[in-house]
C-alpha positions in Angstrom: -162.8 -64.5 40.5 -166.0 -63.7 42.3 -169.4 -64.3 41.7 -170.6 -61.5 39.8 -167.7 -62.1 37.2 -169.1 -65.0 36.3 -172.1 -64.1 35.2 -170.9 -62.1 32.8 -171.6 -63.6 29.3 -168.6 -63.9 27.7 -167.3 -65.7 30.9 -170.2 -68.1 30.6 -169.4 -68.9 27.2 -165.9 -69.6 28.0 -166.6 -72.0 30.6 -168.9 -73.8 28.5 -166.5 -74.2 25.7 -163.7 -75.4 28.0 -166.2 -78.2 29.7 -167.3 -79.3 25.9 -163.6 -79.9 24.9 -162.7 -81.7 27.9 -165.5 -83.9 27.2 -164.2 -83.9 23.3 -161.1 -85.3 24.6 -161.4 -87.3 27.0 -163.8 -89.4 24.2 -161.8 -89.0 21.7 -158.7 -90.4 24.3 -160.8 -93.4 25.0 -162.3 -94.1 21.5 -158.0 -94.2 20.0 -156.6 -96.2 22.2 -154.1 -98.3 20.4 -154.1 -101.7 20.9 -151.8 -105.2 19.8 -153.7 -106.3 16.5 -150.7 -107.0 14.8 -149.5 -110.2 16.7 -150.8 -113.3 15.5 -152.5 -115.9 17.6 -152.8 -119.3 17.1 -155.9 -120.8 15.6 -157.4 -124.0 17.1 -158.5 -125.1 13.7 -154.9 -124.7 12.6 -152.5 -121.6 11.5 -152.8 -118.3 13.0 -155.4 -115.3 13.3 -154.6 -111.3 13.6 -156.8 -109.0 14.9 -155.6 -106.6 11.4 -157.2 -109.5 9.3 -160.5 -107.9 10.2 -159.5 -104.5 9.1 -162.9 -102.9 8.7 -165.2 -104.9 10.3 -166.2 -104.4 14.4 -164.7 -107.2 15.9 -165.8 -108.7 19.6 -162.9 -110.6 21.6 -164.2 -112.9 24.3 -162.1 -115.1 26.8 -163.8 -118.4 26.8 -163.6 -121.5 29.0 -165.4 -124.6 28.8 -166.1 -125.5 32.4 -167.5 -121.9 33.8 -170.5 -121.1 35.0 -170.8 -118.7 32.3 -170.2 -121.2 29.5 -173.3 -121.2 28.0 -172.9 -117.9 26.8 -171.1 -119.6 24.2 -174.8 -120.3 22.7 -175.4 -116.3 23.0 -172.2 -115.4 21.0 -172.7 -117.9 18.4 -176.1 -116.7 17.9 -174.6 -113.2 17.7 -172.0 -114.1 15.2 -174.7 -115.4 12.9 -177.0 -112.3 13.6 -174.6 -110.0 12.8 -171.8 -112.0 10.5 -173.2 -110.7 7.3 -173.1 -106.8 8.1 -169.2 -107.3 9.2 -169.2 -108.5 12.9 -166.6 -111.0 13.9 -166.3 -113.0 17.4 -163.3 -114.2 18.0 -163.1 -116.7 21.3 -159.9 -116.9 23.2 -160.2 -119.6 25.3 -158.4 -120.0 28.5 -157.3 -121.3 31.8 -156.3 -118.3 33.7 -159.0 -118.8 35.8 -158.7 -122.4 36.0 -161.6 -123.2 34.1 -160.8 -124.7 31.0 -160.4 -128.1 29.9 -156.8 -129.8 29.8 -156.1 -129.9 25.7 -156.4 -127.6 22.7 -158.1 -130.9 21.0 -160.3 -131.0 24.1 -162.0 -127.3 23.7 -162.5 -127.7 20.0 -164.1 -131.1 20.4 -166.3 -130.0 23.2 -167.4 -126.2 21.4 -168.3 -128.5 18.1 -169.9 -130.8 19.6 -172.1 -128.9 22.1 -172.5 -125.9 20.8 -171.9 -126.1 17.2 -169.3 -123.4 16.9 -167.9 -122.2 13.7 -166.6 -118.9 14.8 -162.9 -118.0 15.1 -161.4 -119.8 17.7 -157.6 -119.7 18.8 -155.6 -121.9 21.4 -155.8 -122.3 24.7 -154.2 -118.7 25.9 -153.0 -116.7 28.4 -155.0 -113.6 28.8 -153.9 -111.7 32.4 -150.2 -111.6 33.6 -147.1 -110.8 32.3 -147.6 -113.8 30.2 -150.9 -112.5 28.7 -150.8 -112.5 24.8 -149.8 -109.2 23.4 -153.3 -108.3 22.6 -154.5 -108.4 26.4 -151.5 -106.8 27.7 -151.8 -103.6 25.1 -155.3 -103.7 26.4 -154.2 -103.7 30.0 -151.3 -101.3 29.5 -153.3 -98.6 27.1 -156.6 -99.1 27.8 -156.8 -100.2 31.8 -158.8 -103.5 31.2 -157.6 -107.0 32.2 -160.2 -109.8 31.9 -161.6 -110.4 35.5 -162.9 -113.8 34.9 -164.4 -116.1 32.0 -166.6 -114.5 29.3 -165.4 -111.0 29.6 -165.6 -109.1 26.2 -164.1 -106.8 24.0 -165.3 -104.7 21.2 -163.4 -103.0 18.6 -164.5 -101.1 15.6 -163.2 -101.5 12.0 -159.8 -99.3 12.6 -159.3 -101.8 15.6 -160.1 -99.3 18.4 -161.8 -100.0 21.6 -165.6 -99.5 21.6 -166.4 -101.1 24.6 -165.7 -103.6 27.4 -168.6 -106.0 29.4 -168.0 -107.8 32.6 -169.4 -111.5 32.4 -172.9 -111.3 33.5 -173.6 -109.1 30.6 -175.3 -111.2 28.1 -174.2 -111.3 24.2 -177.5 -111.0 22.8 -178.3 -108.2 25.4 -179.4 -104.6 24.3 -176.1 -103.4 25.9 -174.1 -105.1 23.9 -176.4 -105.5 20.4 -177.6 -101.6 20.5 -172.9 -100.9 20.5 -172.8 -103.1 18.0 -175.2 -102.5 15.5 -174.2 -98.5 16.2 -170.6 -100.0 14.9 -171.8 -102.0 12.0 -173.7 -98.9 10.8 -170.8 -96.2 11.5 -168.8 -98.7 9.0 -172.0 -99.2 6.6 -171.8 -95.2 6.1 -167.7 -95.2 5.9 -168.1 -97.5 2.9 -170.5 -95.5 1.0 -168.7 -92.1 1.3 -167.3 -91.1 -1.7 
């Protein structure tokens, strides 16, 4: 097709409309990704936790460790969790020693997040997150989605029907506007789903 064809109107138009849906789709591919939130993991303050337990709330998954140079981002995320608790955000730590960060015990991590840093989010057991031994969870979000945790403190966001939002690198900061601006945009996209009629 040469030049002059297309500048013809309906030509135009046609291109346009092509480039919008591939754009559709390719965020609506990366907004449905399905992911593990069926499989349970074990909680350090006993029992078990599912991702589906939070049906309808945005939910941010963070591998933790207690010995990283990011650790103190545990103060961040705390602070985040009580910020946004109320308007249906949950933070669920995964702690873990892929990286070879984290302390020796289950009894170990929960002692050390009570003690300094006051936790009370959801916390599970020590776990694997990258590998073929990776919970469920992290390997659906390897397998469908292309993301494996890099290091300590990466993070996760889902909305309320359990599909990725987002995913942040360490260095991002859990009270940063990159990450607060996603959520609240969440929180409020589930605000407005609940008053629908």
């Amino acid at each position: 097709m040469n030049r002059k064809a297309l500048k013809t109107p309906a030509i135009r138009v046609t291109c346009r409309f092509i480039a919008f849906l591939t754009v559709i789709f390719a965020l609506i591919g990366s907004y449905t990704v399905a992911l593990d939130r069926d499989t349970p993991f074990e909680s350090i303050y006993g029992g078990t936790l599912s991702l589906s337990q939070w049906e309808g709330q945005a939910i941010l998954v963070v591998n933790t460790a207690s010995m990283c140079a990011f650790t103190d981002q545990y103060r961040e995320l705390q602070a985040l969790y009580d910020r946004y608790r109320d308007d249906g955000l949950v933070v669920l730590a995964v702690p873990s020693d892929d990286f070879n960060q984290e302390l020796a015990s289950d009894a170990e991590v929960k002692e050390f997040c009570e003690l300094v840093y006051g936790l009370d989010m959801p916390m599970t057991v020590i776990t694997r997150v990258k590998g073929s031994d990776a919970h469920p969870f992290f390997r659906s979000l390897r397998q469908d989605a292309g993301f494996t945790p890099r290091w300590n403190f990466n993070k996760v966001l889902l909305d309320g029907d359990g599909s990725l939002v987002a995913t942040y690198a360490s260095r991002v900061s859990p009270l940063s506007e990159t990450i607060t601006r996603r959520v609240e945009s969440v929180l409020a996209n589930l605000a407005d789903e609940r008053i629908r009629p």
